[in-house]
Kinemage of the C-alpha trace (Angstrom):
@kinemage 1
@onewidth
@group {chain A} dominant
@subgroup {mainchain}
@vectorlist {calphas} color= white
{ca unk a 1} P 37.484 11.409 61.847
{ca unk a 2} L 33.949 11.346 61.603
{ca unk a 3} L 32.043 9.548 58.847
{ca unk a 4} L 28.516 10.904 56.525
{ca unk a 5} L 27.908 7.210 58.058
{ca unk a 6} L 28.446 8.187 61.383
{ca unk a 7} L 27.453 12.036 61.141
{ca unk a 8} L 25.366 12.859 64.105
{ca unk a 9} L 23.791 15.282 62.167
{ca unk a 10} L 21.787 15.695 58.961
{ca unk a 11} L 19.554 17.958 57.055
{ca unk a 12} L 16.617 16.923 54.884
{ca unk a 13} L 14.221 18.872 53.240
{ca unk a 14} L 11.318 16.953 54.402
{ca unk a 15} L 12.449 17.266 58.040
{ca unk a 16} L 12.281 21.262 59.184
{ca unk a 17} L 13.195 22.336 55.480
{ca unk a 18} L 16.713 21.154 55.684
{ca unk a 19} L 17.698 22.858 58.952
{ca unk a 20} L 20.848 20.871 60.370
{ca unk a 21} L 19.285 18.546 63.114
{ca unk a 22} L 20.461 15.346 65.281
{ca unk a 23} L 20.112 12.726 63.272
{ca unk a 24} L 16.508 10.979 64.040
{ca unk a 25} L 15.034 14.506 66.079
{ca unk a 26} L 13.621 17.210 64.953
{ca unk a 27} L 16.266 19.323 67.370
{ca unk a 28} L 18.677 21.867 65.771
{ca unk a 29} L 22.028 21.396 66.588
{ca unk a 30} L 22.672 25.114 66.418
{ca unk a 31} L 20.501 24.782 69.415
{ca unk a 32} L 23.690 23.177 71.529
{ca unk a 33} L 25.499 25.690 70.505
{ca unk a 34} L 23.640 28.186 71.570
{ca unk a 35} L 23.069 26.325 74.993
{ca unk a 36} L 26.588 26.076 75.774
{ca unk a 37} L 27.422 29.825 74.572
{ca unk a 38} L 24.613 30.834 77.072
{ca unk a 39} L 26.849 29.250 79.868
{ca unk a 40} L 24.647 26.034 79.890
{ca unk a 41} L 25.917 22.808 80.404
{ca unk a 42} L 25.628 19.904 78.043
{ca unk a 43} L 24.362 17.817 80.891
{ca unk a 44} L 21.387 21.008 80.539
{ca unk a 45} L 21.460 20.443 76.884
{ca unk a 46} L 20.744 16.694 77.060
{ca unk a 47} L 17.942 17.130 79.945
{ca unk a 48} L 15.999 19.425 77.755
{ca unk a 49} L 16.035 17.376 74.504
{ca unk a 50} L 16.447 13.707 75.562
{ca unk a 51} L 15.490 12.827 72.158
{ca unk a 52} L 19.724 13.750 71.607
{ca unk a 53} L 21.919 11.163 72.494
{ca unk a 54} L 25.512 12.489 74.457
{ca unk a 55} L 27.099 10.342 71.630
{ca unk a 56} L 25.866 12.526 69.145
{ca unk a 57} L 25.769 15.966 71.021
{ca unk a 58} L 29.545 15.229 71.620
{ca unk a 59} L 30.646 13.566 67.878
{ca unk a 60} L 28.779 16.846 66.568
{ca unk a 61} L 30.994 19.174 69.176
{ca unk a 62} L 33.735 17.561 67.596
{ca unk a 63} L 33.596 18.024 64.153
{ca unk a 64} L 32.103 21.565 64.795
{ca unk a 65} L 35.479 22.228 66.223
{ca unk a 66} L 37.246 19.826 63.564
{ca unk a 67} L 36.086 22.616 61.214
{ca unk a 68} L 36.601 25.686 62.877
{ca unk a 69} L 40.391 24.397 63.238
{ca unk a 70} L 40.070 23.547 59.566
{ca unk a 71} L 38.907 27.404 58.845
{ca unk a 72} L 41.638 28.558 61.079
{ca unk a 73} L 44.310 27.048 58.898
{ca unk a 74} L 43.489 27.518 55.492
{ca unk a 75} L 41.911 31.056 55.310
């Protein structure tokens, strides 16, 4: 399990008024998603915002489906 620590995301209010980014960028991470449900690749993903490490595009993958799964079982 992933960690606040070790979240590859976070929102702040001073940094695009608290829209979920990578941690240190100024890049959504609703933007991967979107990549990947418009049939891009992460490799695509990563090319167009190098400021993303795959460390972080993939920890955030993970606990996006962590919580889906999570949603899936208690509702």
């Amino acid at each position: 399990m992933i960690t606040l620590l070790q979240s590859p995301v976070s929102s702040d209010p001073e940094v695009m008024g608290r829209t979920l980014v990578f941690r240190n960028t100024r890049v959504p991470a609703q933007s991967l998603l979107e990549y990947l449900d418009d049939g891009f690749s992460l490799e695509e993903f990563l090319d167009n915002f190098p400021s993303v490490t795959r460390v972080d595009a993939v920890n955030f993958l993970k606990l996006a489906r962590e919580q889906v799964q999570h949603e899936n079982y208690s509702g």
